[in-house]
C-alpha positions as protocol buffer text, in pm:
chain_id: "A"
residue {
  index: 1
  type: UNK
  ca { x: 8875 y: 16124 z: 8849 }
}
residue {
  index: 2
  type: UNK
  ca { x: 9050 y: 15853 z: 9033 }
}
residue {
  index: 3
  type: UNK
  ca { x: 8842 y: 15705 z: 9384 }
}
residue {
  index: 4
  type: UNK
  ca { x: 8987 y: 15811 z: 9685 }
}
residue {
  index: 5
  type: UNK
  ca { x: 9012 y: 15591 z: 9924 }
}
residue {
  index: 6
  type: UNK
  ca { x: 8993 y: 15727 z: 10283 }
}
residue {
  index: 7
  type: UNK
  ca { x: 9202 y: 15541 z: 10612 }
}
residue {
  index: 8
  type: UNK
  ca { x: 9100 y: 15655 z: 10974 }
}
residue {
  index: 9
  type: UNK
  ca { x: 9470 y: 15610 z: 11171 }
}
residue {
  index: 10
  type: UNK
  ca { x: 9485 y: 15647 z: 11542 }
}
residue {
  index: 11
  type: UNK
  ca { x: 9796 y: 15784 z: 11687 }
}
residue {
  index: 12
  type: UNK
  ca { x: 9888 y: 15753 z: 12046 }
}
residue {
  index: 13
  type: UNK
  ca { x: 9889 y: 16036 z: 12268 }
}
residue {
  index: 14
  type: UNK
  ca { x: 10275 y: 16051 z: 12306 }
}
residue {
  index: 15
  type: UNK
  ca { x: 10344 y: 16025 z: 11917 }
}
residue {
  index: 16
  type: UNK
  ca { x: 10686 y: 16218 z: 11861 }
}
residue {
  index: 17
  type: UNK
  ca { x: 10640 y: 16257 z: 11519 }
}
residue {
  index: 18
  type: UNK
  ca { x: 10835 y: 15926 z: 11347 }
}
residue {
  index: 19
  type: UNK
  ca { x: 10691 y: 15802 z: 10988 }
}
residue {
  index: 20
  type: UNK
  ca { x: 10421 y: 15531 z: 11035 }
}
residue {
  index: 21
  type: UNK
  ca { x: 10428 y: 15271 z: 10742 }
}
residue {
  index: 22
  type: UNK
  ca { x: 10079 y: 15223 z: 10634 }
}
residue {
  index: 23
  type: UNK
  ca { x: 9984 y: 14880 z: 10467 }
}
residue {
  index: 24
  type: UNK
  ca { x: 9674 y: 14878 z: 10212 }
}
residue {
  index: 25
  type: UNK
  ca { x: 9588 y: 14571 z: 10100 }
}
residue {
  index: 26
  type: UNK
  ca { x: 9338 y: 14454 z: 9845 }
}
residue {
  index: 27
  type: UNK
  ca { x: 9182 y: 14119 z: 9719 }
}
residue {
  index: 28
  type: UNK
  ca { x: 8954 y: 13936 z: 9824 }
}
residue {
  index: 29
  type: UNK
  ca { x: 8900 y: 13747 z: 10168 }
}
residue {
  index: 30
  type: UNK
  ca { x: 9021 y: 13440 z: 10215 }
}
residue {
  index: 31
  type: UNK
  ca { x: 8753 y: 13182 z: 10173 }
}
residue {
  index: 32
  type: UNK
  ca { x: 8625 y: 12963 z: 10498 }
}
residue {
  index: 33
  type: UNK
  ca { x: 8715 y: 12586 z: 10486 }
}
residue {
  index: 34
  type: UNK
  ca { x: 8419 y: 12325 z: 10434 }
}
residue {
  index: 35
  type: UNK
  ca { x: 8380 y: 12179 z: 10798 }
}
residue {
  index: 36
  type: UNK
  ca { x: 8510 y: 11852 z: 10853 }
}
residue {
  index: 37
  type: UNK
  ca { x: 8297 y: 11581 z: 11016 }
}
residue {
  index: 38
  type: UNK
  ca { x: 8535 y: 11394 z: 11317 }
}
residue {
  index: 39
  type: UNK
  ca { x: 8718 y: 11071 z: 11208 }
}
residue {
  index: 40
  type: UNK
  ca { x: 8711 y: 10738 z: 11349 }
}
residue {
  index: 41
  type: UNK
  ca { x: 9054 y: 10613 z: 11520 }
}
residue {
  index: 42
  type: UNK
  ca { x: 9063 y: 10254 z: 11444 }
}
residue {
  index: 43
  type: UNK
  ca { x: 9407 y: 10109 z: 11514 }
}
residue {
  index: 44
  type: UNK
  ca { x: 9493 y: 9759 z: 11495 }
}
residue {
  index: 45
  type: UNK
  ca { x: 9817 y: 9644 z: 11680 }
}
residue {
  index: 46
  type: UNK
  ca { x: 9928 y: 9295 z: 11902 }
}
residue {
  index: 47
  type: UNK
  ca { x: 9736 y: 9209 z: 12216 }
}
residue {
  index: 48
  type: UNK
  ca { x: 9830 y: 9457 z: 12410 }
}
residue {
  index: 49
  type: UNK
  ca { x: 9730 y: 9757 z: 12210 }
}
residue {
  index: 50
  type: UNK
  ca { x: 9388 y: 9799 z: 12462 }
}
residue {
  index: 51
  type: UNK
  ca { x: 9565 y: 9782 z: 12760 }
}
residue {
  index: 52
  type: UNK
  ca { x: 9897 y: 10061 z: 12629 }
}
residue {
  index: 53
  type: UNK
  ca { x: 9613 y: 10268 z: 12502 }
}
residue {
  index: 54
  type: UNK
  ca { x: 9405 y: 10288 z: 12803 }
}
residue {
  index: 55
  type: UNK
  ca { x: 9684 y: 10307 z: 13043 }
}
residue {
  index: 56
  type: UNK
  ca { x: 9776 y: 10652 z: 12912 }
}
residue {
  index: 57
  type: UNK
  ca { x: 9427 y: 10792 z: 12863 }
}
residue {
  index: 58
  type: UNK
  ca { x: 9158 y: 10641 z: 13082 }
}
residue {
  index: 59
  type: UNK
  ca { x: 9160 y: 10955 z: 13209 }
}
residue {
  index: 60
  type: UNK
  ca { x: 8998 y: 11105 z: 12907 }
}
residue {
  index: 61
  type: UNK
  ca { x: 8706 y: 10829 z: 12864 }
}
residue {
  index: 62
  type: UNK
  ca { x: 8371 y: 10768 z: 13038 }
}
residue {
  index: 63
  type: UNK
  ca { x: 8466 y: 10395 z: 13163 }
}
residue {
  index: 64
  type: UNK
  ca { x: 8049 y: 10327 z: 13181 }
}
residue {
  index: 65
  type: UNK
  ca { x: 8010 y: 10389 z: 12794 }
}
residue {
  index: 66
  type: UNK
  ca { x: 8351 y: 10143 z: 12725 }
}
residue {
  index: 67
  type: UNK
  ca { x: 8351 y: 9799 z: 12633 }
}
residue {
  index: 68
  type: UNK
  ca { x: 8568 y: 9499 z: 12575 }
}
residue {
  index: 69
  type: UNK
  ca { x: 8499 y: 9224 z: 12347 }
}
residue {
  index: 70
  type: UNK
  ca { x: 8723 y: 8903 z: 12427 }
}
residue {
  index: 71
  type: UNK
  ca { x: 8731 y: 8627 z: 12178 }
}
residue {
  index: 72
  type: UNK
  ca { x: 8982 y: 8316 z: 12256 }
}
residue {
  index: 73
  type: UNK
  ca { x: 8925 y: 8206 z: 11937 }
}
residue {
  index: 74
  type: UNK
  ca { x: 9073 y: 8459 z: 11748 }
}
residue {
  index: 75
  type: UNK
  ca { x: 9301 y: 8544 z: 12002 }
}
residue {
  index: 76
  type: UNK
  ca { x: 9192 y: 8906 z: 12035 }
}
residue {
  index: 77
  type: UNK
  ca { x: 9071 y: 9182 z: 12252 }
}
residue {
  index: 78
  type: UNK
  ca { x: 8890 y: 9451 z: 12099 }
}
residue {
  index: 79
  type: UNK
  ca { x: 8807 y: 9778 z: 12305 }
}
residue {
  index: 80
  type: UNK
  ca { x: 8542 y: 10054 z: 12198 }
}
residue {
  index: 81
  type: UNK
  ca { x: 8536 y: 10354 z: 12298 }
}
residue {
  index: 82
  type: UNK
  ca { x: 8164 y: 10586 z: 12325 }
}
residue {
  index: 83
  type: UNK
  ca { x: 8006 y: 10250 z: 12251 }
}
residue {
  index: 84
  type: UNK
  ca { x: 7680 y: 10471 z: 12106 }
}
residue {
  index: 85
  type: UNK
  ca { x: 7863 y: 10712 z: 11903 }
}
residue {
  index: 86
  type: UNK
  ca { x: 7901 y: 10653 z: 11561 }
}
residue {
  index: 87
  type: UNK
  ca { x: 8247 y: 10783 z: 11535 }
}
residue {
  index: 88
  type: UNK
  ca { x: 8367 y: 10565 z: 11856 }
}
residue {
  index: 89
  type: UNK
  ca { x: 8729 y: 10483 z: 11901 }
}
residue {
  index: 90
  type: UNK
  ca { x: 8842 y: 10137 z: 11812 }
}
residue {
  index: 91
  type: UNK
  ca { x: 9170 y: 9976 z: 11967 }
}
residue {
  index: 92
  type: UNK
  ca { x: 9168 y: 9584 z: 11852 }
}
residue {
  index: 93
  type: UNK
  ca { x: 9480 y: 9372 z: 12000 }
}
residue {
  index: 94
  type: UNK
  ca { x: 9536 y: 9063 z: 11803 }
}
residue {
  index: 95
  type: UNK
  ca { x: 9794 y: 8730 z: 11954 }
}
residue {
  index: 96
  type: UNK
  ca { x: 9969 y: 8685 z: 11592 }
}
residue {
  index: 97
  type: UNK
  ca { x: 10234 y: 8432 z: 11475 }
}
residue {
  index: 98
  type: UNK
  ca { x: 10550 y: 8577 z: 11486 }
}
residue {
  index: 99
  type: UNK
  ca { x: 10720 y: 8643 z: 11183 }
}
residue {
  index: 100
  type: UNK
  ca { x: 10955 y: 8390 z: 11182 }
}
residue {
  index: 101
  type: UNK
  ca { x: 10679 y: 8128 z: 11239 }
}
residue {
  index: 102
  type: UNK
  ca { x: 10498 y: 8202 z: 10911 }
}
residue {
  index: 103
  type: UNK
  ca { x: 10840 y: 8215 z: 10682 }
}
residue {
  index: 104
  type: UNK
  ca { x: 10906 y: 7902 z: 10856 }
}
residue {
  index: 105
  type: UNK
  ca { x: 10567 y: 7760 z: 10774 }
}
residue {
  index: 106
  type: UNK
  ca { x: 10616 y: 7524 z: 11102 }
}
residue {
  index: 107
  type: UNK
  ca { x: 10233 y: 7365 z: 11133 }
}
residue {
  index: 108
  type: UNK
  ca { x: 10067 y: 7544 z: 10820 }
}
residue {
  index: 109
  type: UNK
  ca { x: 9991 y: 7441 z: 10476 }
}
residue {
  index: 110
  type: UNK
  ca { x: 10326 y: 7572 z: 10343 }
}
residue {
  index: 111
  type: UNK
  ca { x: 10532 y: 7294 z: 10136 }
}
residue {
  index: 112
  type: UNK
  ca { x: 10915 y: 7297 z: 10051 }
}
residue {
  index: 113
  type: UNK
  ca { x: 11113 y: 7196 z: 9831 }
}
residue {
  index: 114
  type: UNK
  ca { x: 11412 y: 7016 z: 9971 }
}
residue {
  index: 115
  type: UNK
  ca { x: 11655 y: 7246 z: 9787 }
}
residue {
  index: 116
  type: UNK
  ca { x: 11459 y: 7542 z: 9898 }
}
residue {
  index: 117
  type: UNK
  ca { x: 11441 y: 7464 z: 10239 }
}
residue {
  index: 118
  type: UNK
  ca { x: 11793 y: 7397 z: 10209 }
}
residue {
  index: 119
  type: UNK
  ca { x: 11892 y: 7722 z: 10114 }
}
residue {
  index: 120
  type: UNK
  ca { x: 11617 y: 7850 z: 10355 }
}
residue {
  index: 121
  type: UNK
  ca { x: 11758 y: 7727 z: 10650 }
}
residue {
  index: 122
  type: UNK
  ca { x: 12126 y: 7823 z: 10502 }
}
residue {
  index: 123
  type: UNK
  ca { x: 12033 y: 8179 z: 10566 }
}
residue {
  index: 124
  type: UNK
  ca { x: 11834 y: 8102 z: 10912 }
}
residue {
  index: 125
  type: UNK
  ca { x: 12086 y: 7947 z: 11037 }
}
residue {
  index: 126
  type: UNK
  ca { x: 12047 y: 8199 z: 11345 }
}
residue {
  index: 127
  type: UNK
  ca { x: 11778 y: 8022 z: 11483 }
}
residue {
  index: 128
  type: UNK
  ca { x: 11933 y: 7714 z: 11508 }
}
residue {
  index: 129
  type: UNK
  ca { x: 12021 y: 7603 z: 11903 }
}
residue {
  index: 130
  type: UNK
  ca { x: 12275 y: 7398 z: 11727 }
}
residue {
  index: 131
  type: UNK
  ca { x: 12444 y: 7561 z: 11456 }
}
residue {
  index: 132
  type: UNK
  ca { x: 12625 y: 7218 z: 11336 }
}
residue {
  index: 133
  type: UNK
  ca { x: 12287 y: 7069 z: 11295 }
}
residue {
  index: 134
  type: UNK
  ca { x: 12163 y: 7337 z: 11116 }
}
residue {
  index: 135
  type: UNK
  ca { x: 12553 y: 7240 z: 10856 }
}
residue {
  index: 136
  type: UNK
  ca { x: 12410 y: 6888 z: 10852 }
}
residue {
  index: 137
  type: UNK
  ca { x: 12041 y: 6977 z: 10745 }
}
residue {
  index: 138
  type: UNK
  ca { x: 12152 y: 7218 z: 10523 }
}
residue {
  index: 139
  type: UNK
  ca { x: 12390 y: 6955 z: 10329 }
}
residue {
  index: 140
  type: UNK
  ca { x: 12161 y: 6672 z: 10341 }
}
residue {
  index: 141
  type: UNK
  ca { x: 11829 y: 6860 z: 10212 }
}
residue {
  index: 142
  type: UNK
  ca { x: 12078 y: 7022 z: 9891 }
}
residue {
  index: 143
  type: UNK
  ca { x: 12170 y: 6695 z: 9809 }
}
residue {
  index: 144
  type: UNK
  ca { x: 11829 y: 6469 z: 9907 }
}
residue {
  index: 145
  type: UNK
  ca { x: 11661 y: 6386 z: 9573 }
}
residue {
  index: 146
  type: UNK
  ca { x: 12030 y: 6269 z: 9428 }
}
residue {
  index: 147
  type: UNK
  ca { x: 12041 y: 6086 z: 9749 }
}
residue {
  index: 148
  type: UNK
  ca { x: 11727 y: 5900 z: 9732 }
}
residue {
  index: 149
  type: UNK
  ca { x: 11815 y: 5805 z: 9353 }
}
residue {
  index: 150
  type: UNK
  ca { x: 12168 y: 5681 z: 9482 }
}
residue {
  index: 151
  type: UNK
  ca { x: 11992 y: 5457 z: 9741 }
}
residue {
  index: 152
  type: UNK
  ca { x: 11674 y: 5334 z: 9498 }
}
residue {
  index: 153
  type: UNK
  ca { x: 11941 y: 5170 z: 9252 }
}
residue {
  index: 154
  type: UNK
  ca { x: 12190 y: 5023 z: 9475 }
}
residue {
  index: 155
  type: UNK
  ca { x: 11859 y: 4807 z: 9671 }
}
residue {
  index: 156
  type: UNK
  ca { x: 11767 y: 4730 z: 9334 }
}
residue {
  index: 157
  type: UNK
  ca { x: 12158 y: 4568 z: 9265 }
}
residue {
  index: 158
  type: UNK
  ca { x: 12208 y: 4438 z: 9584 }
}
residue {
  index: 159
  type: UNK
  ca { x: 11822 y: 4286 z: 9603 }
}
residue {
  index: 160
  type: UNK
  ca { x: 11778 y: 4209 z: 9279 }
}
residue {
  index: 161
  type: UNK
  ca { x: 11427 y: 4393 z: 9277 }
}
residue {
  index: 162
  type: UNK
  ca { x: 11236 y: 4588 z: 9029 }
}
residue {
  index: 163
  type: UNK
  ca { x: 11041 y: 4701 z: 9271 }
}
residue {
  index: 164
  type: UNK
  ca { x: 11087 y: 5100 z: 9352 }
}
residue {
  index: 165
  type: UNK
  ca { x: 10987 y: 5212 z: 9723 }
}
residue {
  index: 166
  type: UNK
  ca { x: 11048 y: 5591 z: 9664 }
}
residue {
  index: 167
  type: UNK
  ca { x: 10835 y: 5662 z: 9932 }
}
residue {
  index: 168
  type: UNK
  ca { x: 11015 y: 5430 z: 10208 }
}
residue {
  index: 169
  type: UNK
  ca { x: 11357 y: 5551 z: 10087 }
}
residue {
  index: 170
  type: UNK
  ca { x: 11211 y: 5910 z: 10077 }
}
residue {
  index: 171
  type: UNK
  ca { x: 11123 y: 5837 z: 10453 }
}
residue {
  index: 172
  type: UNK
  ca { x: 11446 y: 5663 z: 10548 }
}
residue {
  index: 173
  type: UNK
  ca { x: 11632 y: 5960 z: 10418 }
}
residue {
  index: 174
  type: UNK
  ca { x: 11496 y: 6240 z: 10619 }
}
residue {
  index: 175
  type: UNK
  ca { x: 11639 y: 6414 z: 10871 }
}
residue {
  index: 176
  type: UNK
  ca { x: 11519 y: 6378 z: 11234 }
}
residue {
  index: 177
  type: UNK
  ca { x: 11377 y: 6637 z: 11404 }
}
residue {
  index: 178
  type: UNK
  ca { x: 11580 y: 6960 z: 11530 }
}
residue {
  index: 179
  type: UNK
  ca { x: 11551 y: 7247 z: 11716 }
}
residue {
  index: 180
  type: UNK
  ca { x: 11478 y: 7617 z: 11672 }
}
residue {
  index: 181
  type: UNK
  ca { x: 11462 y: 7944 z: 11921 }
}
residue {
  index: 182
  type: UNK
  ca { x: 11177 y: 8131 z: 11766 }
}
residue {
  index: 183
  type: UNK
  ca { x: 10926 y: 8380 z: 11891 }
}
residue {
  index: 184
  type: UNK
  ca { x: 10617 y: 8170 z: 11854 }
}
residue {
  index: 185
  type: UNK
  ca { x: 10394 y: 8503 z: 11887 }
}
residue {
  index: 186
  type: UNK
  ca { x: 10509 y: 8857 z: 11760 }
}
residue {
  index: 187
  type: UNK
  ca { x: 10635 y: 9085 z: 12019 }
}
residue {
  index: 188
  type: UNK
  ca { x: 10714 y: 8765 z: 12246 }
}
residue {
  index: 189
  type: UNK
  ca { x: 11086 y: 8628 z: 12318 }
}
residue {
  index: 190
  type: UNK
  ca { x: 11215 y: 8324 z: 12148 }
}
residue {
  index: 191
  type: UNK
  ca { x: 11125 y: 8009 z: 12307 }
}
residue {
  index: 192
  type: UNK
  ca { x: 11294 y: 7660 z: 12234 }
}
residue {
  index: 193
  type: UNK
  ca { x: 11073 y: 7396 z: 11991 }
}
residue {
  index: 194
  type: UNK
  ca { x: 11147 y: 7094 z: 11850 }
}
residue {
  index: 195
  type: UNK
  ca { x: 11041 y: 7059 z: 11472 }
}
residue {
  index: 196
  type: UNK
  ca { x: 11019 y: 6728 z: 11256 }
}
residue {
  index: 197
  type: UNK
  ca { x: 10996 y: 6743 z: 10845 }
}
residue {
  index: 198
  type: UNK
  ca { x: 10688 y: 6516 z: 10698 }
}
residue {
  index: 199
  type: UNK
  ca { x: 10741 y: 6404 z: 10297 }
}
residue {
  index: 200
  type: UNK
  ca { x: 10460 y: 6391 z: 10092 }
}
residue {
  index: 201
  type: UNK
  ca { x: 10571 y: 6209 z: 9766 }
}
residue {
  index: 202
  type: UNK
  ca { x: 10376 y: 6198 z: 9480 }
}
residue {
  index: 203
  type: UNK
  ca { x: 10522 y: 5975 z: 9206 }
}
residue {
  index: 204
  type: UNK
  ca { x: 10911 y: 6115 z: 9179 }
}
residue {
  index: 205
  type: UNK
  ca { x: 10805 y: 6476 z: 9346 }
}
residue {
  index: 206
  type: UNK
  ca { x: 10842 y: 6530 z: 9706 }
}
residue {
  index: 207
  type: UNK
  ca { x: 10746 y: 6835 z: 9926 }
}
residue {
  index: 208
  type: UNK
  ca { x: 10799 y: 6880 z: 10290 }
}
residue {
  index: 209
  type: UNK
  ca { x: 10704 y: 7062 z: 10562 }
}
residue {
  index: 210
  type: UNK
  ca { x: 10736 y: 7175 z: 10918 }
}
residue {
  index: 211
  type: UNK
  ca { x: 10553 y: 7023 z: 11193 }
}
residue {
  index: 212
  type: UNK
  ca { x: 10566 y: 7081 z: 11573 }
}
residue {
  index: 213
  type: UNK
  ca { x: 10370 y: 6969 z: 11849 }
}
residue {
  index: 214
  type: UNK
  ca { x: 10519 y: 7073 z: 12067 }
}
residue {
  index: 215
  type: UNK
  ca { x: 10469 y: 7446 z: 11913 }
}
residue {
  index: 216
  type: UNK
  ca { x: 10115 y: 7380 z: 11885 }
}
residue {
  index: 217
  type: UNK
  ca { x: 10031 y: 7297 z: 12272 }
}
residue {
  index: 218
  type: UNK
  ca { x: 10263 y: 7605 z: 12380 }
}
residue {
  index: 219
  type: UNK
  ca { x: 10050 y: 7799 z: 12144 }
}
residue {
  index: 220
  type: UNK
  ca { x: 9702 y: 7702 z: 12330 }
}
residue {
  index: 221
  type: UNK
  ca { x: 9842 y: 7745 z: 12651 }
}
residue {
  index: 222
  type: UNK
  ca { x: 9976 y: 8060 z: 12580 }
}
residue {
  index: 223
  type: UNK
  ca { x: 9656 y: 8190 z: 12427 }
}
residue {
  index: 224
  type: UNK
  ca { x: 9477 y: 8170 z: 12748 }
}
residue {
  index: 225
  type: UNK
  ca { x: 9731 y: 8271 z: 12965 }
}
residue {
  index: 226
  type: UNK
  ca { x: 9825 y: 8591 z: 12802 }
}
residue {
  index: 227
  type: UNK
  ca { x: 9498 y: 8700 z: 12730 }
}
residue {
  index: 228
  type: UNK
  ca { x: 9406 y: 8625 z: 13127 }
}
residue {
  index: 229
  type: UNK
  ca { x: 9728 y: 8883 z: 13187 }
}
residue {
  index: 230
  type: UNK
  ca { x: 9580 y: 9134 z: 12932 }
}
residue {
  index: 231
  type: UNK
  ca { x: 9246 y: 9145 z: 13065 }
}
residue {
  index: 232
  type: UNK
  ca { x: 9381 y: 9113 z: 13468 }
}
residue {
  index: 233
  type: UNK
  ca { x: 9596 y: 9471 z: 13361 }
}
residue {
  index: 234
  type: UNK
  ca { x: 9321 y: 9615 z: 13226 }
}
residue {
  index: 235
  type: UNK
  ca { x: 9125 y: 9602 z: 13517 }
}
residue {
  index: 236
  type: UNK
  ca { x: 9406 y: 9745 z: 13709 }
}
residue {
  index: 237
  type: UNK
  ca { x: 9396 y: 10068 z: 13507 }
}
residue {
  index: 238
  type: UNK
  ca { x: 9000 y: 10049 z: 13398 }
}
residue {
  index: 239
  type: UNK
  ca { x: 8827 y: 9874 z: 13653 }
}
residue {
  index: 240
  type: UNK
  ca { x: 8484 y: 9999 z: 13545 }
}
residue {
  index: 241
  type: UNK
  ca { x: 8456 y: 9876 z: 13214 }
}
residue {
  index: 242
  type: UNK
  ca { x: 8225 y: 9617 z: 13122 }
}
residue {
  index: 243
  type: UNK
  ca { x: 8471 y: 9302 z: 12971 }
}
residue {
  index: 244
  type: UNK
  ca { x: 8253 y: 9044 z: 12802 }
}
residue {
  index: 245
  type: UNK
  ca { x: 8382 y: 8710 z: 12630 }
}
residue {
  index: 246
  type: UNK
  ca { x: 8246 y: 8594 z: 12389 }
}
């Protein structure tokens, strides 16, 4: 004998008599999910990431359990958030070379090729202030080592010398400095900077790279200055929490 299975259904008062559509369904219960412990927001962005964060939600934090860690150094502000909580929020703000400064290479460790950096500043040639320079650097860095060659053996004809300054032709045949509009700092506009080219020969091989001085002292008075504006704007919209440098 098959189980019956019995259904209590309520109908209203005013029922008129229309077919209700009864739904039995069978299986089992959906299972309940594991809890989920919080997570940690950790984002990492340029040096104004503290300041954009907390201008749009200082309303939602407790300013006396913030903090702001400011190191020059590293050219970074880091804020936390529920300083004692071991899921606080951390929003670090970092001053980083711009893009075009690190392909460039201009006062790091990187070292060309003179037909590389030929072709590099071939298709760069937008950051150029003068675009004919940029012709004339172009041509003379795809054509250097042939060039240095060509002027090695005609001193040796016209001097009668066996003697073979690479290094002082190398020197001779450089180009001057020139100038680039770059951003010097990612998320910044392009500023003007004059850039020389330094050879380092060793025997018949030369590599060069990108120096500028005059990139370098912008840099470290930038540094200062913007992170002075960062911190100044934070205390406009945050004025209670603690900002130590360290």
């Amino acid at each position: 004998m098959e189980k019956e299975n019995k259904i209590n259904v309520v109908v209203p008062e005013n029922y008129n008599g229309t077919p209700i559509e009864i739904v039995l369904r069978e299986g089992k219960a959906s299972e309940e999910l594991d809890p989920k412990e919080p997570e940690r927001v950790v984002i990492n962005g340029t040096i104004d990431a503290p300041f954009r964060w907390l201008e749009k939600r200082v309303e939602l934090i407790n300013q006396k359990s913030a903090n702001i860690i400011v190191n020059r150094d590293k050219m970074g502000l880091a804020l936390t958030i529920d300083e004692t909580n071991y899921y606080q929020t951390e929003i670090s703000g970092i001053l980083q070379a711009s893009k075009e400064m690190q392909e460039f290479g201009i006062n790091t460790d990187k070292k060309w090729e003179p037909i590389k950096l030929s072709q590099f500043f071939k298709m760069h040639r937008a950051f150029f202030k003068d675009k004919s320079e940029n012709m004339m650097l172009v041509s003379t860095l795809k054509n250097f080592k042939a060039k240095v060659n060509q002027d090695i053996e005609r001193s040796k004809e016209e001097n009668g010398s066996k003697v073979d300054n690479y290094s002082q032709v190398v020197d001779s045949n450089l180009p001057k400095s020139f100038k680039l509009n770059v951003p010097l700092f990612k998320g910044f506009a392009n500023e003007e900077i004059e850039v020389e080219i330094y050879a380092d020969v060793d025997g018949r091989d030369v590599s060069l790279s990108l120096v500028s001085a005059g990139a370098n002292e912008t840099i470290e008075e930038y540094k200062n200055k913007v992170i002075d504006e960062q911190i100044e704007a934070i205390k406009g919209v945050a004025p209670d929490i603690v900002i130590i440098e360290i």
